[in-house]
N, C-alpha and C positions, 0 to 999 in steps of 0.2 A: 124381591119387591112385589107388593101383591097390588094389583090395581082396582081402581074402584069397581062396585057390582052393574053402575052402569054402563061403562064402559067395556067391561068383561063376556057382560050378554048380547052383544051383539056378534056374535056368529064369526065368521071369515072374518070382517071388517077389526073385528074387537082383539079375534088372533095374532094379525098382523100387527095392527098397534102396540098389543103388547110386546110382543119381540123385536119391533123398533125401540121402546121404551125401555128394554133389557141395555139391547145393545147400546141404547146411547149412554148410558147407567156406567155397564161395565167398560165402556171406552175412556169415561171421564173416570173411573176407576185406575186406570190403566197408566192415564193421564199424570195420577198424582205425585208418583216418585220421581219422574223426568223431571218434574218443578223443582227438586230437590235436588238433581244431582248437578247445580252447579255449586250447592254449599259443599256436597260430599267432596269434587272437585278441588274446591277451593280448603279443604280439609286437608286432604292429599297434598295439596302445591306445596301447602307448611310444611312439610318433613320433606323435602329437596332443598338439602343447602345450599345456603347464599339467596333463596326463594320467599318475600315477603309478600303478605296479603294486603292491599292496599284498594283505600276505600272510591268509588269510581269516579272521576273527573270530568265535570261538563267540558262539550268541545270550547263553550266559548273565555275557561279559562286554562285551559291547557298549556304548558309549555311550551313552547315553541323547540324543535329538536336544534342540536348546536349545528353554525356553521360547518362545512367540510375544512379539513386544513387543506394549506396548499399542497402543492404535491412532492416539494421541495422544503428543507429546514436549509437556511443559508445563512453562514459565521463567512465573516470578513475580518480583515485589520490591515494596518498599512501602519508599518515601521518605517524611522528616519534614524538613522543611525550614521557616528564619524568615526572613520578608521583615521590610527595614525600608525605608519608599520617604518619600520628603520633597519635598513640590511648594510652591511659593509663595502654594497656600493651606492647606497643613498638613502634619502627618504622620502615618502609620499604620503598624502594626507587628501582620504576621497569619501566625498559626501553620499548616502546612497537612499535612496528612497523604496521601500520595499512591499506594494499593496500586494495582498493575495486573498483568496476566498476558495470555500469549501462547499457543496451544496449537497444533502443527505437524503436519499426517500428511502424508507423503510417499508416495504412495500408488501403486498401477501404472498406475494411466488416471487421476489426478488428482492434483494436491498442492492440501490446505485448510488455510487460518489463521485460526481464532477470537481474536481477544483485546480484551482488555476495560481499563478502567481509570475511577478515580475519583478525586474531587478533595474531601476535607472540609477546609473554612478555617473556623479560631478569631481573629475579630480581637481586639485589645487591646480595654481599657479596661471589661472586664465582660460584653460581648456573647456571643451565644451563640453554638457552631459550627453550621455549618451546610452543606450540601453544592452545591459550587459549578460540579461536575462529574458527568456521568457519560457511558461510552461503551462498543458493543457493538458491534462488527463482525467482519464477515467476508469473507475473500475467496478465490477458488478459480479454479486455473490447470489446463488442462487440452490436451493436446498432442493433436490428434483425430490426425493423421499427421505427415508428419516436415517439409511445407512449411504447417499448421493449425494456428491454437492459438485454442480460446477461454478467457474470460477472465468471472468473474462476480466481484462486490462488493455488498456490502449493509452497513448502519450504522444507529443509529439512540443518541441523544445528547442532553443537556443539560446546558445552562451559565448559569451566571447570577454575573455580576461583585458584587465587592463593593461598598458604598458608600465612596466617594477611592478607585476606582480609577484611576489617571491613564487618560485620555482619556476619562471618560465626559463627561456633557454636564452645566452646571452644574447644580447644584440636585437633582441625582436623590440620593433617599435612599433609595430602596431601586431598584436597575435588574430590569427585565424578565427572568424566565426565559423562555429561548430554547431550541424543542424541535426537531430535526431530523429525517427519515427519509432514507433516500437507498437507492435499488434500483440497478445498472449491469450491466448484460453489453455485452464486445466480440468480435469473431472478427477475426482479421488470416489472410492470406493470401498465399504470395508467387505468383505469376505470372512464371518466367523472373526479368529483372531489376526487375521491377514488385512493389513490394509494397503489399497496398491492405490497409485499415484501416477496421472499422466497428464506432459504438459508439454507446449509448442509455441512456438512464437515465430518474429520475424521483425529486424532490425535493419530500417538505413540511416547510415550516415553521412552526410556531407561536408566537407571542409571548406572554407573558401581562402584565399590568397594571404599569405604571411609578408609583409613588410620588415627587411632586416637592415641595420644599418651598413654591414657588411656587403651585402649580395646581392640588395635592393628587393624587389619582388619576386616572392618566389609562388609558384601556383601548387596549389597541392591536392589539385583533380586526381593524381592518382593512388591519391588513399581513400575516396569516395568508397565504400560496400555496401554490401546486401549481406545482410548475415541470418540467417533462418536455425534455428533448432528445436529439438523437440528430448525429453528423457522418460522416463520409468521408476518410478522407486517401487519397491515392495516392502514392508516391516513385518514383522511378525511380532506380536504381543506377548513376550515370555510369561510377565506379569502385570498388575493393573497400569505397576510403574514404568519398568523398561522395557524399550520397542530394540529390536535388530534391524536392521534392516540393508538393502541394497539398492545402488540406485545407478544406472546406466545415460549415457545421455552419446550425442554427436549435432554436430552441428557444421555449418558449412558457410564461408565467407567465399564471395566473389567481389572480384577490384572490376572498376568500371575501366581503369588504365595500367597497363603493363608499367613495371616502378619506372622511374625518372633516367632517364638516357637509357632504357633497354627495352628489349621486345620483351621479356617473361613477364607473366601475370602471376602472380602470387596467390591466385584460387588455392585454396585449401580445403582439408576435412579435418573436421577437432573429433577424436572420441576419448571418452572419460569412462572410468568405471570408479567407484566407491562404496567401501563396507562398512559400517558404522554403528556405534549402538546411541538409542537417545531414551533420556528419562524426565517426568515429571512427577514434581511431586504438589500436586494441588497449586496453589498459585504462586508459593513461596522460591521452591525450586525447578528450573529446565535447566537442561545441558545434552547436550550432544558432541558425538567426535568421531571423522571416519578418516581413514586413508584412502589410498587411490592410486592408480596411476592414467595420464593424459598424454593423447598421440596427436599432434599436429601436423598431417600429410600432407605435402605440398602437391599441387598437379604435376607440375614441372620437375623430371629427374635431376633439374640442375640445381638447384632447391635441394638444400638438406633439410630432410626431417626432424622434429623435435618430439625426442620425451621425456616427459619429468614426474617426479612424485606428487602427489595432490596430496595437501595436509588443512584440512576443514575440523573446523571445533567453536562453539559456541556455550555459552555459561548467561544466564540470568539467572540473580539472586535478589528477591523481595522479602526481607525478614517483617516488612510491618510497610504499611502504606506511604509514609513519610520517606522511606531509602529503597533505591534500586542502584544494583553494582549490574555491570554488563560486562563482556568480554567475546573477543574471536580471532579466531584465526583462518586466515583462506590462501588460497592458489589461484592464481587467474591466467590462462595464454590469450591474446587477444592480439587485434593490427595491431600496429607503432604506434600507429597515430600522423599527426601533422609534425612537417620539420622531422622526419626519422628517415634514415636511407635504408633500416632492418627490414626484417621480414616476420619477425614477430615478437611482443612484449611479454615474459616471464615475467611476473609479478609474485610474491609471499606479501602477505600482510600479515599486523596483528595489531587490535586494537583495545582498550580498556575505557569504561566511562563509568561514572557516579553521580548521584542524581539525590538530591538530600532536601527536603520538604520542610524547614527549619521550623513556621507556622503558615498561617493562611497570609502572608502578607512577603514572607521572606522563600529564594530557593536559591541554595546553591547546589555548581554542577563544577565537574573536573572531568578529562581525560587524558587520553595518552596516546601515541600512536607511532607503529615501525613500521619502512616496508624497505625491501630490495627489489630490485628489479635489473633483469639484466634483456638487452634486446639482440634477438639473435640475427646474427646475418650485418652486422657493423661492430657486434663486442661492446659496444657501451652499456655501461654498468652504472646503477646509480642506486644510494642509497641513503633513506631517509626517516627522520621521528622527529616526533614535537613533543609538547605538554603546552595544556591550556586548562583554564580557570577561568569563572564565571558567576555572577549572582543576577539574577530578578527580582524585584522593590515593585511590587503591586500597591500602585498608592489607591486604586479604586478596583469596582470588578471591571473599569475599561479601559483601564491607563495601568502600565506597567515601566518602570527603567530597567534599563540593563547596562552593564559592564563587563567586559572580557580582557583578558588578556593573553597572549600567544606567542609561544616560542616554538620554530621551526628549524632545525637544522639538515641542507640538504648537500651530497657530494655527489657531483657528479663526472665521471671517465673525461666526459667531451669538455664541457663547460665551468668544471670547475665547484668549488665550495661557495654557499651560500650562507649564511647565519639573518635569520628576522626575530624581529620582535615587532606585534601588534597587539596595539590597545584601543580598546572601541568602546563609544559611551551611545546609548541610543534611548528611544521612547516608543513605546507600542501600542498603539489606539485600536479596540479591536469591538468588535460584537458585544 
């Protein structure tokens, strides 16, 4: 930039100007490309995908950002359903009302599920209703990193059957309320191809007083426990499909009362061990199957010990969305229970179900079910299976019918043989 001759001839003074004149020159030089680099920018934004250039919006018509959701998704419903059940010592026909709810947050560092539900039953013949159900739980899953996940559960519950329930035990006219608690956290971990598994809990339960027509009231404070456990699995990943694995557990029950006319307290210690292999095959196929064996040590040397063979196995089959087959088999040692003079319950089961998606408006379902059970420390033996059928008539997405029908066959050592048959017609108003 050459500047003018008058301003040039003057000396110092003309000097200075001029190299103020440079510099301002070359600053607004300098200047120029900054102005430009928010198209260059907005060049660049275009090639990150999913990134569109959008033209700029006064504040005073801007969109306003959406509401926050709540912090909870909450599904409800409340069934009315009539049982009529008919055994070969009579029949009973009980009204039952059944609301429950669900509440879901799906959260950034957790997802938690509250849901609850209850049971009011009106049997025939004048009687009063009465509440034969209730239940509160929760449970919360929590991804700590991308190979960690813990896992908590909590509950707590009561149930009390009606009098002709099929299987209760003769003569009970009015059965025990039965209260539960139940605490659980796990954490799983994978290791390479190793994935290891730990979990603990802690279980009470209370019984309260059996009315019999025989014997009149009987109290059953001392089958009240505390039952705490905790186990261990480990698998190993042969291939993408099948896991091996082992899984170790013990557990420990304490009676609040030494059994019923004795000083011995029936404290125990359960340990199990089991080896098993389990496989998946994308969502169509799982199955798994281990054996075992389980030690039921009593505190008390007067107290004979128990041990038996553990036989666990499970099967789901999904060939296409509309059908699911299920199946399993398990082992359980556990108290008596209420009304039991034993020392501990050996249970086998094995169960089948089907699950058939006919259209969007029709489903039917079927199952099946065996168990024995034999109770140690009295010799009673009992053994039992049913089959039951079912469909669902969705007349709306909020109203549903249902129909069932259920045969149960049960023998038992003390009480004798039982045959039922129940059939239930109900309506389901839901979310």
């Amino acid at each position: 930039m050459i500047l003018p001759a008058s301003v040039a001839e003057h000396g110092v003074a003309g000097r200075l100007f001029n190299s103020l004149f440079v510099a301002v020159m070359a600053g607004s030089a300098l200047a120029t490309p900054a102005l430009a680099d928010p198209l260059a920018n907005l060049k660049e934004e275009r090639l990150r995908p999913g990134v569109y250039p959008a033209a700029p919006v006064p504040l005073e018509f801007a969109v306003p950002a959406e509401p926050g959701h709540p912090p909870f998704d909450i599904d409800w419903s409340v069934g009315l359903r009539g049982t009529f059940t008919q055994t070969n010592v009579g029949e009973t026909f009980v009204t039952t009302l059944n609301p429950q709810f669900t509440a879901t947050h799906d959260g950034r560092r957790a997802d938690v599920v509250v849901n609850g539900s209850a049971e009011i039953a009106k049997p025939g013949g004048g009687r009063d209703a009465d509440i034969t159900g209730l239940n509160l739980g929760f449970s919360v899953t929590a991804p700590l990193d991308s190979l960690t996940s813990f896992t908590a559960n909590g509950a707590i519950g009561m149930t009390q059957e009606l009098a002709g329930t099929p299987g209760l035990a003769g003569g009970v006219v009015v059965p025990p309320e039965i209260t539960t608690g139940t605490l659980g956290a796990g954490l799983t971990r994978q290791f390479g191809l190793f994935n290891v598994g730990l979990n603990a809990g802690a279980v009470r339960t209370l019984y309260g007083p059996t009315l019999r027509s025989d014997t009149g009231l009987t109290n059953n404070d001392t089958q009240n426990t505390w039952t705490t456990n905790s186990s261990l699995r480990v698998g190993y990943q042969i291939t993408p499909i099948f896991e091996i694995y082992g899984q170790g557990g013990i557990s420990r029950t304490l009676f609040d009362l030494p059994g019923t006319g004795t000083t011995i307290y029936r404290n125990a210690t359960e340990r199990t061990v089991r080896g098993g292999i389990a496989g998946q095959w994308n969502e169509v196929l799982s199955a798994s199957a281990a054996v075992g064996v389980g030690d039921y040590d009593f505190d008390n040397a007067a107290l004979a010990d128990i041990r038996t063979e553990l036989y666990e196995a499970n099967l789901t089959f999904r060939p296409d969305p509309t059908l699911a087959l299920s199946a399993g088999l398990s082992t359980t040692i556990t108290p008596p229970g209420a009304d039991s003079t034993g020392t501990a319950r050996i249970t086998h089961a094995a169960t089948a179900n089907i699950d058939y998606t006919v259209n969007s408006w029709l489903r039917l379902r079927a199952s099946a079910d065996w168990s024995r059970a034999l109770t140690a420390g009295s010799g009673e033996t009992e053994n039992r299976w049913g089959v039951s059928a079912g469909a669902d008539y969705r007349i709306n997405s909020h109203t549903a019918l249902s129909a069932d029908y259920a045969f149960a066959k049960r023998d038992n050592s003390t009480t004798g043989l039982l045959d039922s048959h129940r059939v239930s017609l109900g309506v389901t108003v839901q979310r």
